[in-house]
Every structure is written in C-alpha cells, then in structure tokens.
C-alpha positions in Angstrom: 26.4 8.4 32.9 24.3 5.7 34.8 24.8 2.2 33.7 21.7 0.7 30.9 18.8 -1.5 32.6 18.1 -3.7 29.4 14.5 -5.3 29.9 15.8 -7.9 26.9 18.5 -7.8 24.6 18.0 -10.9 22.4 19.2 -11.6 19.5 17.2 -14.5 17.3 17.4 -15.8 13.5 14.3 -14.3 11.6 12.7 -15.3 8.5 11.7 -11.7 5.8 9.8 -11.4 2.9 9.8 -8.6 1.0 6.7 -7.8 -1.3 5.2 -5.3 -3.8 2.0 -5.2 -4.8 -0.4 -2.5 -6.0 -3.9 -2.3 -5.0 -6.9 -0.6 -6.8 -6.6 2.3 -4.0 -3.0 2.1 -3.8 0.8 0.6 -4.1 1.9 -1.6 -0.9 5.9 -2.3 0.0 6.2 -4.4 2.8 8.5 -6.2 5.2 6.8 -9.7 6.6 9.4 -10.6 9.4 8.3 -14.0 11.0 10.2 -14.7 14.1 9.5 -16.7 17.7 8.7 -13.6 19.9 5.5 -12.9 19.3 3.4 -15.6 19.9 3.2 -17.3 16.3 2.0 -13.4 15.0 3.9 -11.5 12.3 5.7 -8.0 12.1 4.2 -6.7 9.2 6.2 -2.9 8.2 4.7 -0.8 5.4 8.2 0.9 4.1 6.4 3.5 2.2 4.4 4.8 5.3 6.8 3.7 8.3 3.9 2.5 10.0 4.3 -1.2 11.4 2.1 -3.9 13.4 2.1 -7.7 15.0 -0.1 -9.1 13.2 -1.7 -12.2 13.2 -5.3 -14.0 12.2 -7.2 -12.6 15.1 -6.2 -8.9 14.4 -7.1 -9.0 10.9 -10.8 -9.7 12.2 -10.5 -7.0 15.0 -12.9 -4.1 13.3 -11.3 -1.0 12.1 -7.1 -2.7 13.6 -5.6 -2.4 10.0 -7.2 1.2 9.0 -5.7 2.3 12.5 -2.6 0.4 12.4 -1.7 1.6 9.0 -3.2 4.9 8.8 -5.7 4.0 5.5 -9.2 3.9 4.4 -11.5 1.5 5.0 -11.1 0.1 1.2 -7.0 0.4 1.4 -7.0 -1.6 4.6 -9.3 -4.1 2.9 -6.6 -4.1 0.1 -4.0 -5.3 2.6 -6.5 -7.5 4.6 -7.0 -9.8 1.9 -3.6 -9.8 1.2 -2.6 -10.5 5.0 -5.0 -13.1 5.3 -3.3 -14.9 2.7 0.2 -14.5 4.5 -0.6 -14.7 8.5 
C-alpha cells in the first residue's frame, strides 16, 4: 500500500446548531456548523435529505443556488431562504 498524500488534515473547534422547523411545503432538520475555514460562510446539512452546502449571504441571492443545492422547489427553497437569511 502506498503511503496517504493528505492535501489538509486539520482539525479546528466548531460552533453547531441544530434546528427543526416545518415549512408550509415541508419539514426542515438541519445542521448550521460555523467554523473558520470557509471564509466567514456556513455549512448548512439538511439531515433528512443528506444534501449539504457553504453557505453564506451572497449564495442565498445567487438565482435558483438553494433549489439546486438542496434538491427542492422553488417555494421549499424559499422556505429555507428566509430562514437562512435570518442565520448567515
């Protein structure tokens, strides 16, 4: 077996918040990790969809980023656009 080539291997204190909430289109469960590697951005993980992003205020203008991101409708990504806006 050839020896690893790491790129990184870092290992920082991070800062998660864990929240619920349920939309008029549907329920959310989500991760919010805050830490210093990305730039001041946010690793926002949707548990009940394993889908995950770094996200921060510019993204949540970028047109159509969340319903990609996340997989959802354009009215379930402005669910969790509203609520992201309010977090990031």
């Amino acid at each position: 077996m050839s020896e690893r080539f790491y790129l990184y291997n870092d290992q920082e204190e991070t800062k998660t918040r864990f929240v619920s909430f349920m939309g008029e289109e549907q329920r959310f469960d989500l991760a919010i990790t805050t830490t210093n590697r990305y730039y001041g951005k946010k690793l926002v993980m949707n548990m009940l969809s394993n889908r995950f992003a770094i996200i921060g205020s510019d993204d949540l203008d970028e047109p159509g980023y969340i319903e990609h991101a996340y997989n959802l409708s354009e009215e379930e990504a402005k669910e969790l656009r509203e609520f992201l806006f309010e977090v990031v």
